[in-house]
N, C-alpha and C positions, 0 to 999 in steps of 0.2 A: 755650419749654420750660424746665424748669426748671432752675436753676445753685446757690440757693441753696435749702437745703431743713430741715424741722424732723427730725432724727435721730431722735425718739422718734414723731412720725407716722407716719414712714417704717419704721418699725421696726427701724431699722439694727441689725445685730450684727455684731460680730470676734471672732476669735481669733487665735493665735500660735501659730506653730513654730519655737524660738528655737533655732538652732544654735550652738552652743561649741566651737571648737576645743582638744582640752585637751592639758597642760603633758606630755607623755609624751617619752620619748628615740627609740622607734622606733613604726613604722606600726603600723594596729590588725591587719593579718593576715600580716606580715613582718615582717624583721630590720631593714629599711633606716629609714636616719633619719628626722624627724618635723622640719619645720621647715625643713630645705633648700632655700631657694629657689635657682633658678640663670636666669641668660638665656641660655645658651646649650645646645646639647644636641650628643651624639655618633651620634645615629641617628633614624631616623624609620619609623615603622610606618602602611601606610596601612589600615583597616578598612573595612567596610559593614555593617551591624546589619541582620538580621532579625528578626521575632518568632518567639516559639515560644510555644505552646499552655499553660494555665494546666494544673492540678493537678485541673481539672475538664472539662478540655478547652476551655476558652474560650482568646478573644485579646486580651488590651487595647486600647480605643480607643484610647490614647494609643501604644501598641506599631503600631496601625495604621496611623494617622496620620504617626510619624516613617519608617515605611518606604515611605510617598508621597512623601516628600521626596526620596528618592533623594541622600542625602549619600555624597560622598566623606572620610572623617574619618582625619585623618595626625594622629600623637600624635609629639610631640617628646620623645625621652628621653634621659636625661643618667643615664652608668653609679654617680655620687656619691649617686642618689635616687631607683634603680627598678631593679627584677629581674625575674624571669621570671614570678611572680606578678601584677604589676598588669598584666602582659601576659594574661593566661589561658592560659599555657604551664604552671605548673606548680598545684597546689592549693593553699589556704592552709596556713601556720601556724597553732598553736594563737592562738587569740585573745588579743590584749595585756591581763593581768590591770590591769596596772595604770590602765588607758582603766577596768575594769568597776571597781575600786573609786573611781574618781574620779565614774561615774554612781551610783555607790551611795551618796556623800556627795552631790550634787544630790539624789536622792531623801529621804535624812535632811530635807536643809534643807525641803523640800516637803511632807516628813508621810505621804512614798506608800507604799501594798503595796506591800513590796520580795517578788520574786518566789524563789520556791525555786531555779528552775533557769532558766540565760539559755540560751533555747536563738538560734541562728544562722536568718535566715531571708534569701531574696533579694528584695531591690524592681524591678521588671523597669527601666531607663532604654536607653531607642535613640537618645537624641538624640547620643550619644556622650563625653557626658561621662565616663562609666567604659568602659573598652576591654571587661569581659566582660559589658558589658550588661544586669547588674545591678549593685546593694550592697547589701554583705552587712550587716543591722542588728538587734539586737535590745531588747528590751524588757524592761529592767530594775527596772521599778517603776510601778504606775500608782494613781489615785484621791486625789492631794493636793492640797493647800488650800495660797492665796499671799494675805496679807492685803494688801489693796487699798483705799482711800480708803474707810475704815469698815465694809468689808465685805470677802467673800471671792470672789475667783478658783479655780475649781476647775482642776486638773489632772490631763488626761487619762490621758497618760503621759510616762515619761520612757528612751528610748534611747539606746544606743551603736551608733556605725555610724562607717562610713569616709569619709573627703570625698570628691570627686568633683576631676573634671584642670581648671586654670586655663586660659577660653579666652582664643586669641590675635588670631584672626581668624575670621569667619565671611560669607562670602561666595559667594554664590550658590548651589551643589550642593558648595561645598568647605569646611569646618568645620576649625580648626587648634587642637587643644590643646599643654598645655605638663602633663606628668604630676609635677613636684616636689613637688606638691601632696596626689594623689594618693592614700588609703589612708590620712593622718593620722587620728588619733583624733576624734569628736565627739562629743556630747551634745546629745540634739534634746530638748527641753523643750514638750511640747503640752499649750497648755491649752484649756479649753472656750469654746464662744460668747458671752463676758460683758461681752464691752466691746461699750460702747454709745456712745461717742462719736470721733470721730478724737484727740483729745486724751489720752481714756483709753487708745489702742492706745500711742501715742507714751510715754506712762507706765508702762504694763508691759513696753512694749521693755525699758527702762530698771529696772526693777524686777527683772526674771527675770535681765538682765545683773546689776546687784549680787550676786544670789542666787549665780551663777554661779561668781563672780570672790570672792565671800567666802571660798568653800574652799580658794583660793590654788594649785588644781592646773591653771589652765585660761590659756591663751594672751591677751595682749591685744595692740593696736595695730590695724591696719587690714588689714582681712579677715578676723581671727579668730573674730568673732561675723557671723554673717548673721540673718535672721530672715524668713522666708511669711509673711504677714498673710492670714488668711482673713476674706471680705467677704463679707454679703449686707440684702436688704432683704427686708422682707415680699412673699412674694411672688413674690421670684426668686431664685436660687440660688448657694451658695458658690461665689463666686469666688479664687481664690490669687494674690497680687501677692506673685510668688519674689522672695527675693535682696536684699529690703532692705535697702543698706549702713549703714543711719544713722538712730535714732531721729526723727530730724528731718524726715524725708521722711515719716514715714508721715502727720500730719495732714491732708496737702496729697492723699495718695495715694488714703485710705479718703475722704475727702470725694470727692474724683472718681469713684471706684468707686461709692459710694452713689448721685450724681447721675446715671451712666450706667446704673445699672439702673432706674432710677426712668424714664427719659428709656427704653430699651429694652421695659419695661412699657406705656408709651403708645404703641409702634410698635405693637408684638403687639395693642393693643386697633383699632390703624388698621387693620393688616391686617386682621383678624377682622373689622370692619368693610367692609372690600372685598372679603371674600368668602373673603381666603387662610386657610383653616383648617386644610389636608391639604399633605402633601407633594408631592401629587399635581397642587396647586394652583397649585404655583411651577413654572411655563415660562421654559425659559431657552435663545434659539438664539442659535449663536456663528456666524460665517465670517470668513474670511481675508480683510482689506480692504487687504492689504499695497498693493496698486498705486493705491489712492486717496490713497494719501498718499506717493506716490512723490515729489512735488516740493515737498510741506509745506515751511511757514516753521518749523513746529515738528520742528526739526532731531533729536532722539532717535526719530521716527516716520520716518526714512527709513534706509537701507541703511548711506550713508556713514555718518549719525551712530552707528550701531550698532555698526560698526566702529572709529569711534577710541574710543568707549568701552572698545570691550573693549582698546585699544592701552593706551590711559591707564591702564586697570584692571590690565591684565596677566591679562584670564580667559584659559585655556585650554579647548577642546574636553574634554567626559567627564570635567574635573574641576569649575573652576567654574559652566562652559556645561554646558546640558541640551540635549539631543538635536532635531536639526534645526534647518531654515535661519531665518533672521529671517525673522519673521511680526510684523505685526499684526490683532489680532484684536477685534473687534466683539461687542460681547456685550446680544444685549435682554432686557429682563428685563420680562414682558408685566404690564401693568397696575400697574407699582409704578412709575410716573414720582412725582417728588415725595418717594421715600425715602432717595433717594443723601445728599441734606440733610438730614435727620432728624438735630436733636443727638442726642449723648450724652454722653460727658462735656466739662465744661468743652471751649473750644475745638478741637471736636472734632463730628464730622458720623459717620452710619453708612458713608459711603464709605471713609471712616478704619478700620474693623472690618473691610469686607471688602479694603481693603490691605493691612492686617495679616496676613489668613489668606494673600493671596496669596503674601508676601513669605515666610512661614515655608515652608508647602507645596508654591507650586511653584518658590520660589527663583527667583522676578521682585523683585531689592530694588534696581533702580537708578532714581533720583527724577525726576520722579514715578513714581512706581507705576503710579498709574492717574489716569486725565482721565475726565471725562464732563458729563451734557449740563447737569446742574444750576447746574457751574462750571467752563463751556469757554472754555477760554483765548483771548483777545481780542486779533487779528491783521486785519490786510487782510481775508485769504480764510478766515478761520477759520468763517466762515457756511457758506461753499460747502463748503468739506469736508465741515461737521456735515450740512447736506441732503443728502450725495453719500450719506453712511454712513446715516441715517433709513432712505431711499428705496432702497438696498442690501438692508436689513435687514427692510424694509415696518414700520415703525415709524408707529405713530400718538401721538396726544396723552397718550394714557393713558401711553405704555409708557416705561420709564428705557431709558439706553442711558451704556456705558461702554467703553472702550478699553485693551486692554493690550499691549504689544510682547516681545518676545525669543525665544530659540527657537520654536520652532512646535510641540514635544510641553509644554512648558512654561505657553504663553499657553493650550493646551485645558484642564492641569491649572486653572489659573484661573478657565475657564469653570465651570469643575462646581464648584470651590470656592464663586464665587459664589451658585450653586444652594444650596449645602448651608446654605450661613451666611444665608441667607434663609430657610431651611427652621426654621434655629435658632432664629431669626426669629420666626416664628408658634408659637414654645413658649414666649418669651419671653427669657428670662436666662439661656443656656449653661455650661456648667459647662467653666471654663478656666484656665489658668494663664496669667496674664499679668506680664509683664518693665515692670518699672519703670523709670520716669528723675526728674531731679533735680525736672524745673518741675512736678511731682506728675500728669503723666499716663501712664500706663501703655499698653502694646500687646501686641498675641495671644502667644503663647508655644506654648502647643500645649493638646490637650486635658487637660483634669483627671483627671491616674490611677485608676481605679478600683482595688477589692480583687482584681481578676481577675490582677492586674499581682505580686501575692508570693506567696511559696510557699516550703517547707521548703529549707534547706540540708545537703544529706547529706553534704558534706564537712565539716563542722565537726561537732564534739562538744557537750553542752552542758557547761554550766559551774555545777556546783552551788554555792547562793550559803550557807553555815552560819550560825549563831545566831553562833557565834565573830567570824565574820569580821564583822559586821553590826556587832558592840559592840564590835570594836575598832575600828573607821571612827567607830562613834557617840562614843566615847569621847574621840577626840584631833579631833572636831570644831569647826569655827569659829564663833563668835558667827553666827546668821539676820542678817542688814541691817537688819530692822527693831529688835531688839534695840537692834544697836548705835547707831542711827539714834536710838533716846529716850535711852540713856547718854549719847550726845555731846550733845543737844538741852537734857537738865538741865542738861550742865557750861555752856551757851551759846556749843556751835560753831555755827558759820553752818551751816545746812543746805547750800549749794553747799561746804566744806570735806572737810565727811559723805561726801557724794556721793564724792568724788574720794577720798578716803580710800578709800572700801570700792571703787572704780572701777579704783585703780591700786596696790589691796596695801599703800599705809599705814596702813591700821589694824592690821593684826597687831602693826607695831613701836610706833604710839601703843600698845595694851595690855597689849605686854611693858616697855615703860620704865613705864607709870604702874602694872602687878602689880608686878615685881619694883623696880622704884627710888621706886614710891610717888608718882612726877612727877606736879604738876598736870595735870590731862586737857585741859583746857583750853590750856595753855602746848603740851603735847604737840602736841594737833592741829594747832594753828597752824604749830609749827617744820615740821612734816612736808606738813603738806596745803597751806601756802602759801608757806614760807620756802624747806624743801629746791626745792617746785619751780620755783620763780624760780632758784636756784642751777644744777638741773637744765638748765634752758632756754641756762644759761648755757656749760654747758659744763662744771662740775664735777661730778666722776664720784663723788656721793655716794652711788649704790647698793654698790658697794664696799665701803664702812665696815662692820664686821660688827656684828652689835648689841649687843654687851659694849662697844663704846667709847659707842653712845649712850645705855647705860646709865649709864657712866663722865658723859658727858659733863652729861646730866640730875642725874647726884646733886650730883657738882662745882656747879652752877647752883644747886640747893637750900640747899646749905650758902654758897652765896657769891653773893646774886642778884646782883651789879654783871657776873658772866661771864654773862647773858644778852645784854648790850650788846653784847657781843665775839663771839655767835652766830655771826654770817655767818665771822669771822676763826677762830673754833675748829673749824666744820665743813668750812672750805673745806683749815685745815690736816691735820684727819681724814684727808680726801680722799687726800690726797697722799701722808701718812703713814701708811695704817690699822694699821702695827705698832704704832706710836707708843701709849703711854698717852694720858688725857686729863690728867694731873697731869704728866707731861714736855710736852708743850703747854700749857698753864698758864704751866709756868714757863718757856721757851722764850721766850713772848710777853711774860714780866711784867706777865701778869693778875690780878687778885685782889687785888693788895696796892695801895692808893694811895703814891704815889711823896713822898718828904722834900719839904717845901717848896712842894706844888704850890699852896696858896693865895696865897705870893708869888708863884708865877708869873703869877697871874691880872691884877695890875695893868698889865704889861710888855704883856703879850697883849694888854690891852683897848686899849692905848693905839696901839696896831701895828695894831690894828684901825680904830680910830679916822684912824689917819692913812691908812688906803689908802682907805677910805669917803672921808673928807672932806679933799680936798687943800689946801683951805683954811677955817682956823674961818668956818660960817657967824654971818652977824650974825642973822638971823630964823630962826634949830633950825627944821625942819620937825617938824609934829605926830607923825611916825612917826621921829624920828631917835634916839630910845632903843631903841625896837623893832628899827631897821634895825641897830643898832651891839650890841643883844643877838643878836640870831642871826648876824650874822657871826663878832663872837666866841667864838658857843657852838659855831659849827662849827672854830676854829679850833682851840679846847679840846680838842676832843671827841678829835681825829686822836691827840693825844697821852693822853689821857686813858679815853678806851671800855677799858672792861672795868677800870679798876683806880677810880676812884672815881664814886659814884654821879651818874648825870645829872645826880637834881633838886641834891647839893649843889653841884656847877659851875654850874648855873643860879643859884643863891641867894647863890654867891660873885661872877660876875659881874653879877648887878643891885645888890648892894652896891656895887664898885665903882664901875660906871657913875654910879648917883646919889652916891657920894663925888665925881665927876669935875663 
């Protein structure tokens, strides 16, 4: 089957939903701070999420599906970063203006309809991530263009909406978030189907982030940006791989996604071929084979093993335990022997698919999942079981057979999963949200939300957006990243400088020292995008410094280049100092000026150099002993010398010497 594939045969296409956490002081629909992380909490709230009926009367499949799960969901709250509102105790606040002018500048950089009026609407969520069951988000601009390797990226639209609670554990029927999180501000950035390779997705990660983080109102570090990659191939249907942490992962991710529905395409054409074309088609009988496996070597299929698990684990009855006694359960699935192994993606078989649904739905996730007959584990008597279970079941050659254990309302939910996602099966490519991991394969998440899932918010007002307000956002806005991206490219910064400049907010201060102090662009980027952050790394707190001293400190340099030498020594004293001038650190250090006499010094030095090098005069000079006894000396020089007389004349003073020697 296939693992490596041509992208443009296949017809692959992506898009993005790039999440932003932005730079705001309080929550998008409260008073409580923005950013507050905490580990521990003062209270604990436990829920259960029902659906309720859309605005047409409909129900969400994905609304459907998490209330099969039957979760028990405890939110851990901490009085420093939550109130009655993220509870659904009380309504919102008027919405945080400053979140909608921050998606109003995203929209500028993008070129989009900015809309008259933001109005509030709900996105239905039960898996418990938001305690009311929705988030509240709206749509601030849509139909713009992101210039992309020679061409363009369209963009769908661009919203503001609230985060969702940090999980902490998620096990079995019992789900645990952490709410600090909670209700911060965001900006979803969606663009159209246009990427077409896994390389291109990996590059507009990275490109929407610039866009983002250029406007300088929006959160960085680890967690601040997420991003959904939406996948498909000719053929078969959007798939979402949520929660992306890291542009790095997505090559490896969209390449597996591609190769499983390509590999899920030629299951649908086998079945078709044996006849499964109807839902009607797929037979699937379960029973209880608990007492066949009473004295298993395969210890998690008996009684006692089921109980130190749960000891080990620490489940509980009704919270992480589902209803009823330990069972295991048999399940045939008539005439599709030979599909449990059916790849799909990378390392990876369809018995891996319907693990997956099990482990979300019916909250069976202790490993394995599931065994069955394609790759039955290999013991003494493991033959004799599998015939004991066959011949239970009346199982013949044609038909698959699989095994699941744990409660007993639990392992039947499984059984009908199995049914369904075989049903999915013969339509081909399911439309699902699937949870990423690092080694680029992904697993079920739940179903893919439908439009049935949002609907108006009558507690919030809308928010009329003015001509005013539009052109003063556009007015005091940041250079596009591309812009900036060909300015630094003529001066001859390194493109990876570029990047991390516009990545991590050094470019505003490279373009106020080179606007207002006239600094070489080039010299700029450097001290900023590579110096400050090795200094950074180091431990000197050079964001501090405000940027009148590194204006100070660029002009001083201009008018005097031998203080670029003394860089590291004039911004680490910045640092420490930031009242300080850069002319009273100057002269502080006795920079600038070369010192009386220092060309006599150079003889004394060389010679002192000379004698720790070579403890005794050689009779045969090695070919490199001018060389070795110049850069010893030039470092010796230099300690007393940096910043008050130029490199190259200490260099040209000591190779005079050396060859007078």
């Amino acid at each position: 089957m296939e693992q490596s594939i041509d992208y443009a045969e296949v017809g692959l296409i992506a898009g993005l939903e790039v999440h932003q956490q932005l730079l705001t002081d309080r929550k998008m629909f409260c008073h409580c701070p923005a950013r507050r992380y905490t580990s521990t909490h003062d209270g604990e709230v436990l829920r259960h999420m029902r659906p309720t009926l859309s605005e047409l009367g409909e129900y969400d499949g994905t609304a459907l599906m998490e209330f099969k799960t039957r979760k028990n969901i405890i939110y851990l709250l901490h009085e420093e970063n939550v109130c009655t509102y993220e509870m659904d105790d009380t309504p919102p606040f008027l919405v945080n203006q400053q979140a909608v002018d921050v998606a109003i500048e995203q929209c500028l950089m993008l070129g989009c309809d900015i809309v008259d009026e933001v109005h509030i609407a709900r996105k239905q969520y039960l898996d418990g991530s938001i305690p009311t069951g929705f988030q509240r988000t709206a749509i601030v601009g849509v139909s713009g263009r992101l210039p992309f390797r020679g061409r363009e990226i369209s963009i769908t639209q661009v919203s503001v909406e609230e985060d969702s609670c940090r999980e902490i554990s998620d096990k079995g029927h019992l789900i645990v978030w952490r709410t600090d999180r909670l209700g911060m501000p965001l900006i979803e950035t969606v663009t159209g189907p246009d990427l077409r390779t896994p390389e291109e997705v990996a590059d507009a990660i990275l490109l929407v982030g610039r866009v983002c983080r250029s406007t300088g109102h929006v959160r960085v570090g680890m967690g601040a940006s997420r991003q959904d990659v939406n996948v498909s191939v000719r053929g078969g249907r959007r798939v979402e791989i949520k929660g992306v942490p890291k542009a790095g992962w997505a090559p490896a991710l969209v390449h597996g996604e591609a190769v499983r529905q390509v590999n899920l395409l030629k299951l649908r054409a086998e079945l078709h071929h044996r006849g499964f074309t109807t839902p009607e088609s797929i037979a699937v009988e379960h029973a209880n084979v608990t007492s066949l496996f009473a004295q298993s070597e395969m210890a998690f299929l008996t009684i006692a093993g089921w109980e130190r698990f749960i000891k080990d684990e620490q489940r509980r009855p009704r919270f992480e335990l589902g209803d009823g006694p330990f069972t295991v359960r048999a399940i045939r699935i008539k005439g599709l022997g030979r599909t449990l192994s059916w790849p799909t993606q990378p390392d990876c078989i369809f018995a891996h698919e319907l693990a997956g649904r099990i482990r979300v739905i019916a909250g069976l996730d202790q490993r394995p999942i599931l065994i069955h007959t394609e790759k039955w584990p290999d013991y003494h008597r493991s033959l004799q079981e599998l015939r004991r279970v066959r011949a239970h079941l009346h199982c013949n050659a044609e038909d698959g057979l699989l095994v699941v254990w744990g409660p007993e309302e639990d392992t039947i939910t499984a059984a009908n999963e199995v049914r369904l996602r075989y049903i999915d099966a013969i339509d081909g490519v399911p439309n699902e949200t699937r949870q990423p991991f690092a080694d680029g394969s992904s697993d079920f998440e739940r179903i893919l939300p439908g439009p049935d899932r949002m609907y108006p918010d009558t507690d919030s007002p809308p928010t009329r957006v003015t001509r005013e307000r539009v052109d003063g956002l556009q007015a005091a806005l940041a250079p596009r990243p591309w812009e900036r991206e060909a300015r630094y490219a003529a001066a001859g910064v390194p493109t990876s400088t570029t990047y991390f400049l516009i990545r991590r907010g050094g470019a505003r201060l490279v373009d106020a020292v080179a606007t207002k102090c006239h600094a070489p662009l080039k010299q700029a980027c450097v001290l900023v995008g590579e110096r400050l952050k090795g200094l950074r790394r180091a431990g000197v707190p050079v964001d501090g410094v405000p940027e009148e001293r590194w204006c100070e400190l660029f002009e001083a340099a201009c008018k005097q280049p031998v203080l670029w030498q003394a860089c590291d020594l004039l911004v680490r004293a910045m640092a420490a100092a930031p009242e300080k001038t850069v002319a009273a650190l100057v002269g502080d250090h006795r920079l600038g000026q070369p010192p009386e006499g220092w060309r006599e010094g150079v003889r004394p030095l060389v010679a002192a150099a000379a004698g720790h090098l070579f403890k005794r005069a050689p009779r045969h000079p090695a070919p490199d002993h001018a060389d070795r006894l110049f850069r010893f000396a030039m470092g010796l020089a230099m300690r007393e010398l940096r910043g008050r007389v130029p490199a190259l004349d200490v260099a040209n003073a000591i190779r005079t010497e050396i060859a007078a020697r």
